[in-house]
C-alpha positions in Angstrom: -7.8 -15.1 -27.8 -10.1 -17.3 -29.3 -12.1 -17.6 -32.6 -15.3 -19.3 -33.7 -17.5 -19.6 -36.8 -20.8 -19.8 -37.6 -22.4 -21.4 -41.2 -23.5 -19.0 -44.4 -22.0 -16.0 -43.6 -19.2 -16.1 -41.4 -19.4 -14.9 -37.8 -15.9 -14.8 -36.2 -15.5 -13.8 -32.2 -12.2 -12.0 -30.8 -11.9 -12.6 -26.9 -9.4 -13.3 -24.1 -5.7 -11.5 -23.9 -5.5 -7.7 -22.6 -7.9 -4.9 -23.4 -4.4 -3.2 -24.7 -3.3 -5.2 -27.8 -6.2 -7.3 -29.4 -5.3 -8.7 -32.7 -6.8 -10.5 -35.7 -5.7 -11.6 -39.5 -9.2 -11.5 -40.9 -9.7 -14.8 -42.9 -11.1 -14.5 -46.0 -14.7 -15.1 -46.7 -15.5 -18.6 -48.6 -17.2 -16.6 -50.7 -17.6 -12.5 -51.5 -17.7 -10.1 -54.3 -15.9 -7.2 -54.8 -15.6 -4.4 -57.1 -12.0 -5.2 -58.1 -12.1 -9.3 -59.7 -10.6 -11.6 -56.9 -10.0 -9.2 -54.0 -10.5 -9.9 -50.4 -11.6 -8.0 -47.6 -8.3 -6.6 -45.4 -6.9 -7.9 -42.4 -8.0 -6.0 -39.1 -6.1 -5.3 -36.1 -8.0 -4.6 -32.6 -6.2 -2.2 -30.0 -7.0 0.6 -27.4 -4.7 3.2 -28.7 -6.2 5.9 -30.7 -7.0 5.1 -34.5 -5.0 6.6 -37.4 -6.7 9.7 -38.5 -8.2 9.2 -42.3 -9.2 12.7 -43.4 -12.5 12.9 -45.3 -14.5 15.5 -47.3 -17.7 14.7 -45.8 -19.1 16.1 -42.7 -22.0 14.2 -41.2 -24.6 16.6 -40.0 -26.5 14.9 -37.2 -29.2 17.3 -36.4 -29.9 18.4 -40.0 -30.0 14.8 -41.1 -27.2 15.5 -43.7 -23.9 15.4 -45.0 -21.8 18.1 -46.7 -19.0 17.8 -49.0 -16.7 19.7 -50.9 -17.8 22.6 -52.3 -20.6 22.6 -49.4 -22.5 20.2 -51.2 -25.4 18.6 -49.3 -26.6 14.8 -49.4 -29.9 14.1 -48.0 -32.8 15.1 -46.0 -34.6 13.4 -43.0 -36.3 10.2 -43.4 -37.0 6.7 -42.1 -36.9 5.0 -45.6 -36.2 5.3 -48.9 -33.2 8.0 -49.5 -33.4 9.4 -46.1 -31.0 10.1 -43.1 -32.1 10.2 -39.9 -29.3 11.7 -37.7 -26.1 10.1 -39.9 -22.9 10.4 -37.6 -20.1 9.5 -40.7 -19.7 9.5 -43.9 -16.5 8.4 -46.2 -16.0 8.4 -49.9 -15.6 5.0 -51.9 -12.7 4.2 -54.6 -15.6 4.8 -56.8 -16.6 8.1 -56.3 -19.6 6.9 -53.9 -20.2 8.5 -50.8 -20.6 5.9 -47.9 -23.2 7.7 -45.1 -23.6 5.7 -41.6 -28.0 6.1 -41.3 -27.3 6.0 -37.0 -30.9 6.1 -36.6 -32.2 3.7 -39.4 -29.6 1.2 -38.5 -28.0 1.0 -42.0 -25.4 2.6 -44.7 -26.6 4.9 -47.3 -24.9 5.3 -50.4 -24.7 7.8 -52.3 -23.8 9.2 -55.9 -21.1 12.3 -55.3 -23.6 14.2 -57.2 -26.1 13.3 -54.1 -27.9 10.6 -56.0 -29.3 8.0 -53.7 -27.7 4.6 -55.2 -28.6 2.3 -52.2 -28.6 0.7 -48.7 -27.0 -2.3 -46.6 -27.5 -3.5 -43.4 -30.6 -4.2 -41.7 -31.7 -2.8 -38.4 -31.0 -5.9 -35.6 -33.6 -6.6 -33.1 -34.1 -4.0 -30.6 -33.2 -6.1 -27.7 -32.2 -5.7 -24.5 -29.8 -8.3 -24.2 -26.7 -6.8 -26.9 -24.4 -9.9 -26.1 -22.8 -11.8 -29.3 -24.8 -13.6 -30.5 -27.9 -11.8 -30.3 -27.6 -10.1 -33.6 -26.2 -11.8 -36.9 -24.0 -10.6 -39.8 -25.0 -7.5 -41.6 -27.6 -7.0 -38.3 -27.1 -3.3 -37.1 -28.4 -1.7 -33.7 -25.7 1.4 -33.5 -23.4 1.9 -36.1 -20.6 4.3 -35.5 -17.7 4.2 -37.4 -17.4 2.6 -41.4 -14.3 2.5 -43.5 -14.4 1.6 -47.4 -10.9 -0.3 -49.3 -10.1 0.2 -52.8 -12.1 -3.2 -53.6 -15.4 -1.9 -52.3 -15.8 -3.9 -48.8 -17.1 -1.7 -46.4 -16.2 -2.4 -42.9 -19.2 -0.8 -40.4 -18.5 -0.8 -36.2 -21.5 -1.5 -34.7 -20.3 0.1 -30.9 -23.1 -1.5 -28.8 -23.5 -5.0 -29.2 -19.8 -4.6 -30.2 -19.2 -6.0 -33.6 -17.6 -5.3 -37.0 -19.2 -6.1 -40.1 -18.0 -6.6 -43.1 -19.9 -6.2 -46.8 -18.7 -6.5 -50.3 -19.1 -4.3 -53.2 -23.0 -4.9 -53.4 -23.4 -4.7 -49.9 -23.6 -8.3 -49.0 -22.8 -9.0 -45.6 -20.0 -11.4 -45.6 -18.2 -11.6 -42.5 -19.0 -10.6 -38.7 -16.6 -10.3 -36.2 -17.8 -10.4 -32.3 -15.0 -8.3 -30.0 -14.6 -9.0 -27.0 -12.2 -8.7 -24.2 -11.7 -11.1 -21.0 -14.9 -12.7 -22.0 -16.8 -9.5 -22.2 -18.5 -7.3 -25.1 -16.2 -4.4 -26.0 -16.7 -1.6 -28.0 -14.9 -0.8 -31.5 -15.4 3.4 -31.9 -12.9 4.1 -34.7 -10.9 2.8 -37.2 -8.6 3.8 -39.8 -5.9 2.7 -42.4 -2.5 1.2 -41.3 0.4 2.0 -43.7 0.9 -2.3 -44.6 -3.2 -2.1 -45.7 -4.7 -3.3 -42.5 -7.4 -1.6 -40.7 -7.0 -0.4 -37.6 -10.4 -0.6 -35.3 -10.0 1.4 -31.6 -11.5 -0.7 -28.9 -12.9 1.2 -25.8 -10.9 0.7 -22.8 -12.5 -0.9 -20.2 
């Protein structure tokens, strides 16, 4: 396994060992913002066993641009800007009472009041490339976002599947760490991810 950095925001890259057990303590950023004073973003540990199953009140509604929550209340409507979804695939609550929608096919999160109130967004789409090897996109640069857990801080952790990264953004939706995983030497996909009883996330890698 080995691990690089780039300068501003950091850019780490997973790599080498078995596709089975891929592991990572997640440095902390040099420097990040969070919603509790002097918190850090949480460790993360790779494998290809299935994630830990973090029940949620939200169900993302692909097809009808949506989420619905408890009491079958609905969050957004279709659209390529502002408040809208186009075709959201998750959705999680913050410790703050946000709601946390993954925008698959604006390439950002949404956030959300849990009244439905559209707060705002983070992440930016990444270039629509071809050539989805690390690298290619930088920190807080999305092309197919699947997966995003939130900690009690406010650092949102998004897995971007296809170029096969995990960002990570603070409270205000800075992008403050990237991490590239890979195995042998080749891009691999994190699809899911949940919360490990000592406070680490979890991310599931594809098996090759």
């Amino acid at each position: 396994m080995s691990a690089s950095r780039s300068k501003g925001p950091n850019r780490r890259q997973v790599g080498g060992g078995s596709a089975a057990a891929i592991a990572l303590a997640a440095a902390a950023p040099a420097v990040a913002t969070a919603a509790v004073p002097g918190a850090r973003p949480r460790a993360i540990v790779f494998g290809t066993e299935p994630a830990p199953t973090d029940p949620t009140p939200w169900d993302a509604r692909s097809v009808e641009h949506r989420v619905v929550g408890p009491g079958r209340r609905s969050i957004g409507c279709f659209g390529l800007d502002g408040a809208g979804l186009n075709g959201p695939c998750a959705a999680v609550p913050g410790a703050d009472g946000t709601v946390h929608v993954i925008d698959r096919g604006n390439a950002r999160i949404q956030v959300f009041s849990d009244g439905g109130s559209h707060l705002r967004s983070y992440g930016t789409p990444g270039k629509a490339a071809s050539d989805r090897s690390p690298g290619q996109y930088g920190p807080g640069e999305l092309f197919a976002p699947r997966a995003i857990a939130v900690d009690e801080a406010g650092f949102a952790y998004v897995l971007d599947a296809a170029p096969g990264y995990v960002h990570v953004f603070d409270a205000e939706g800075n992008a403050v760490d990237q991490v590239v995983v890979q195995v042998r030497d080749t891009p691999a996909a994190p699809i899911a991810a949940g919360w490990l009883e000592d406070g680490r996330l979890y991310v599931q890698v594809r098996k090759e």
